[in-house]
DSSP file (Angstrom, degrees, kcal/mol; ACC not computed):
  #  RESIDUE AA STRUCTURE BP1 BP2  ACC     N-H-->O    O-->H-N    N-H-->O    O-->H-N    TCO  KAPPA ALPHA  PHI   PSI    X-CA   Y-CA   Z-CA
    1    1 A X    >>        0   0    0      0, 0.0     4,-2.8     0, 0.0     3,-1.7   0.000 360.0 360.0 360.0 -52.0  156.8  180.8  133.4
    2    2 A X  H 3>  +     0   0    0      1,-0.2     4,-3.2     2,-0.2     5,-0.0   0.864 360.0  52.9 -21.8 -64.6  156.5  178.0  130.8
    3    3 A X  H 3> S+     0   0    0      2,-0.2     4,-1.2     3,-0.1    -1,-0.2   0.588 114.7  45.3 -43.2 -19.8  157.7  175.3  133.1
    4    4 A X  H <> S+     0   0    0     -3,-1.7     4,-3.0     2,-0.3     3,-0.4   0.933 109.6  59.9 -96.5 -61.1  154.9  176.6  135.7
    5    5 A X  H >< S+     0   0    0     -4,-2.8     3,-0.6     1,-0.3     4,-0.4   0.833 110.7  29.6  -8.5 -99.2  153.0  176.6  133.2
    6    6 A X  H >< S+     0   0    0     -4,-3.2     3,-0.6     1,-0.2     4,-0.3   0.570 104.7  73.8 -41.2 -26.5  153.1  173.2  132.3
    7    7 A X  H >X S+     0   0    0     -4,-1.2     4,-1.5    -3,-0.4     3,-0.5   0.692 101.9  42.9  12.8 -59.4  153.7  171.8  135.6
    8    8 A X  T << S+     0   0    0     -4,-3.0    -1,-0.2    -3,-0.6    -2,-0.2   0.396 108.8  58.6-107.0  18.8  149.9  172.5  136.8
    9    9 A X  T <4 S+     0   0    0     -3,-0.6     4,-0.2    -4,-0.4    -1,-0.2   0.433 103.6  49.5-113.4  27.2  148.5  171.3  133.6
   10   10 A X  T X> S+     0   0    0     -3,-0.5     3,-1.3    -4,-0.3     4,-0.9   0.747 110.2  56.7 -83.9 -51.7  150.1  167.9  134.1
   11   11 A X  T 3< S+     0   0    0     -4,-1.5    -3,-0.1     1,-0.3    -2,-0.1   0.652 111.9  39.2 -47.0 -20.0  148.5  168.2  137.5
   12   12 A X  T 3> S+     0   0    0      2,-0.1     4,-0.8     3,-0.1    -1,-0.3   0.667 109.2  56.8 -97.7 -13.4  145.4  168.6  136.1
   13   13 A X  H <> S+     0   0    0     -3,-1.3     4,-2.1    -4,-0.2    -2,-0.2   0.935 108.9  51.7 -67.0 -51.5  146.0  166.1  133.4
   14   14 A X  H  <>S+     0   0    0     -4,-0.9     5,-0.7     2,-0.3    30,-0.2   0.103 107.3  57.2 -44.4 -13.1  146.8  163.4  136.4
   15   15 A X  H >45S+     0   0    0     -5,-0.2     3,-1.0     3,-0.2    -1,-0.3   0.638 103.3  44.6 -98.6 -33.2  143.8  164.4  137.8
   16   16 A X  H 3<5S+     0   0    0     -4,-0.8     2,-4.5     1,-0.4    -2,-0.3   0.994 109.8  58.6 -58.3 -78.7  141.4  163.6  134.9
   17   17 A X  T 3<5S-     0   0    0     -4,-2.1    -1,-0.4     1,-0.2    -3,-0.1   0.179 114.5-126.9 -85.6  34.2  143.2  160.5  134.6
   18   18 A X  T < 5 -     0   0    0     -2,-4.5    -1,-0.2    -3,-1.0     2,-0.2   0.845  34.8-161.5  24.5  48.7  142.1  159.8  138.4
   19   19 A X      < -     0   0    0     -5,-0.7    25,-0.2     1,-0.1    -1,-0.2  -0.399  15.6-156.1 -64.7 132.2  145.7  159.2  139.3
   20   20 A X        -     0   0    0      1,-0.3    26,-0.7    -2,-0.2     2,-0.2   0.705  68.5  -5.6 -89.7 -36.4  146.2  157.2  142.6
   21   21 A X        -     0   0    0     24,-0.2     2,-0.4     2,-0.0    -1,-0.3  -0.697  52.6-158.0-177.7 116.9  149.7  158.3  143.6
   22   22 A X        -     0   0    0     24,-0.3    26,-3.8    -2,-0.2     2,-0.3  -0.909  18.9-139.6 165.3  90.8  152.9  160.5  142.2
   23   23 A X  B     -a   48   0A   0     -2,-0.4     2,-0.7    24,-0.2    26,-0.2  -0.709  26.5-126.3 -65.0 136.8  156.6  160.0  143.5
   24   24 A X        -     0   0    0     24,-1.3    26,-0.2    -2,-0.3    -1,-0.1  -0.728  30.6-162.1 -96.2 120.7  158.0  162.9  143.8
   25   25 A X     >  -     0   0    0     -2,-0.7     4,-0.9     1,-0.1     5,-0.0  -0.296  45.9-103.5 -93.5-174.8  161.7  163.7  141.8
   26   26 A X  T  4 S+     0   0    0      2,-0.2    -1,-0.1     1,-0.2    -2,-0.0   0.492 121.8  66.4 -87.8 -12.8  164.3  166.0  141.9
   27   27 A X  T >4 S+     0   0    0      2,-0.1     3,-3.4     1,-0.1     4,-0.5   0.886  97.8  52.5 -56.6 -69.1  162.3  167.3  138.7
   28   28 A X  T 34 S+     0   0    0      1,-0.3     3,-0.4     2,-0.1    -2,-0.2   0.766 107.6  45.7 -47.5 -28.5  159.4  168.4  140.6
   29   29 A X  T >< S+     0   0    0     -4,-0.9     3,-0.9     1,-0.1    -1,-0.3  -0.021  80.4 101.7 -97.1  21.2  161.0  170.4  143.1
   30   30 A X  T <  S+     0   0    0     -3,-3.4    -2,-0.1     1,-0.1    -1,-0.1   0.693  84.3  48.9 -57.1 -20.5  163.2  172.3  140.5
   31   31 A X  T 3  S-     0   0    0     -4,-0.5     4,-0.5    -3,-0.4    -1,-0.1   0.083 124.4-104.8-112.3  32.9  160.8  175.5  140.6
   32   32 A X    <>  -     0   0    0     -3,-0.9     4,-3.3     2,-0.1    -1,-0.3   0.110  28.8 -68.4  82.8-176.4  161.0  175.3  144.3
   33   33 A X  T  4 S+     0   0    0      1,-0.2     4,-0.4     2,-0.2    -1,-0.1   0.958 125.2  55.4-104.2 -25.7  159.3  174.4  147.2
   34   34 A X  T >> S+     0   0    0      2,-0.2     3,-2.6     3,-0.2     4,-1.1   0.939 112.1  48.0  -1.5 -87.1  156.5  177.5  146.8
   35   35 A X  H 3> S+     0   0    0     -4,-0.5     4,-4.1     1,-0.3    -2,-0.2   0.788 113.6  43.9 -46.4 -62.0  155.9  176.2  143.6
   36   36 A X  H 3X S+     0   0    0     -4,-3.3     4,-1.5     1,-0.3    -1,-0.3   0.576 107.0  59.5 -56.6 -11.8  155.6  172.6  144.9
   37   37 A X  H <4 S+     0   0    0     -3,-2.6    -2,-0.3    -4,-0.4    -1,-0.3   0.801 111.2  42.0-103.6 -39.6  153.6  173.6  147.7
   38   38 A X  H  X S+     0   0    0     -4,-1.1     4,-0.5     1,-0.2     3,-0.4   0.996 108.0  60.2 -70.3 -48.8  151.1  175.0  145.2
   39   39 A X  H >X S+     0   0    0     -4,-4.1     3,-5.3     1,-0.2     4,-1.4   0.833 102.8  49.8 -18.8 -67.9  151.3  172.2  142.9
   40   40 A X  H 3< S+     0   0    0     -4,-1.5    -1,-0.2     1,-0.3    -2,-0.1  -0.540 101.8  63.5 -94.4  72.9  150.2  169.7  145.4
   41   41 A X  H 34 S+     0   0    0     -2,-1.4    -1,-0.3    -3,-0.4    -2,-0.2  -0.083  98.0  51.0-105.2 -54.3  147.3  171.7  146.3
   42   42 A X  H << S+     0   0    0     -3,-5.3    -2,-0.2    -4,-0.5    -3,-0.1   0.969  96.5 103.0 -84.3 -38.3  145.7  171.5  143.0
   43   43 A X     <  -     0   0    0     -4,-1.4    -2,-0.1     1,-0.2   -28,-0.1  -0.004  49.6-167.7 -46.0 151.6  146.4  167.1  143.4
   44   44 A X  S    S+     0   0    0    -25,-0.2     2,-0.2   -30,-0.2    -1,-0.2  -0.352  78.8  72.9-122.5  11.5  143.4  165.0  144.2
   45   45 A X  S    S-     0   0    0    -23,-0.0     2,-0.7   -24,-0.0   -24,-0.2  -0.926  85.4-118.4-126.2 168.7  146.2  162.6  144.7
   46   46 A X        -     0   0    0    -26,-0.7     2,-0.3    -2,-0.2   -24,-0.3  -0.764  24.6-139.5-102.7 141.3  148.8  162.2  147.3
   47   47 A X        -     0   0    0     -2,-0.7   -24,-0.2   -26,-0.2     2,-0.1  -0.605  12.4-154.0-105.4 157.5  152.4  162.4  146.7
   48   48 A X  B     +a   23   0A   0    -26,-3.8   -24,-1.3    -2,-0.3     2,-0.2  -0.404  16.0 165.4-121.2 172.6  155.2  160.4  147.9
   49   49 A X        -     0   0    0    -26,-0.2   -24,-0.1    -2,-0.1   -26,-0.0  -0.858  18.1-168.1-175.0 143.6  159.0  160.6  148.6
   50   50 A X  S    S+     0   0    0    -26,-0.2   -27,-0.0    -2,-0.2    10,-0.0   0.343  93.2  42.4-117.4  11.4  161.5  158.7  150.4
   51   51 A X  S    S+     0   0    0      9,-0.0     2,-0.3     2,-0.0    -2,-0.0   0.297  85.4 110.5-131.9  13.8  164.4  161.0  150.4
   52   52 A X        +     0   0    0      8,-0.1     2,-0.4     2,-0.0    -3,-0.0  -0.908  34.7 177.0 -94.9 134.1  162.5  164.9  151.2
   53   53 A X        -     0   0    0     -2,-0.3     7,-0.3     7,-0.1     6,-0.1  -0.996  35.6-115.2-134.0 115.9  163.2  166.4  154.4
   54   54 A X     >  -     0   0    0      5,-2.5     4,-0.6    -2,-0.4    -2,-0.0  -0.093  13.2-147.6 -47.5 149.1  161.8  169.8  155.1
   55   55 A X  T  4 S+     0   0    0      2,-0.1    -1,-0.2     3,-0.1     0, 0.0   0.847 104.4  52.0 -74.4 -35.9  164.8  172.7  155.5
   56   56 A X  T  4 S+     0   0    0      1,-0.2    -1,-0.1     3,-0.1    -2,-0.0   0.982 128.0  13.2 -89.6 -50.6  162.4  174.3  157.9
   57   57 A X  T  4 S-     0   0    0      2,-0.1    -1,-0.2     0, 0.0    -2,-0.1   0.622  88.7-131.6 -88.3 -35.6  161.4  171.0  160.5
   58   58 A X     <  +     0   0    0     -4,-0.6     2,-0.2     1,-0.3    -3,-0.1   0.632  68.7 125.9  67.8  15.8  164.4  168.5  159.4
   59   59 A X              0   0    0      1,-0.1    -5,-2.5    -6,-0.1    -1,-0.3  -0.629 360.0 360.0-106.5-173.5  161.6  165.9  159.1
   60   60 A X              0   0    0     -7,-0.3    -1,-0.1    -2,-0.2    -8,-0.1   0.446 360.0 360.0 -72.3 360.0  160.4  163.4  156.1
């Protein structure tokens, strides 16, 4: 719960700061792809990757 916790108020922090763009790591997806899916919901930025391939689709 902590982690979650923190995790969307660095998303909101990163939004204050009018943050442009957010690679995404093998950190961010540790509390799952739920999680992630809410996360980047609350961004007002878009996030990047070059190496996630949905399980469900097999695409980028």
């Amino acid at each position: 719960m902590q982690l979650k916790i923190m995790a969307e108020g660095i998303t909101q922090i990163y939004n204050t700061m009018d943050c442009k763009v957010m690679n995404v790591g093998a950190n961010d997806l540790a509390l799952g792809g739920e999680f992630f899916s809410h996360i980047q919901s609350m961004a007002k930025f878009p996030m990047i990757s070059a190496n996630i391939i949905s399980s469900k689709t097999g695409q980028p």
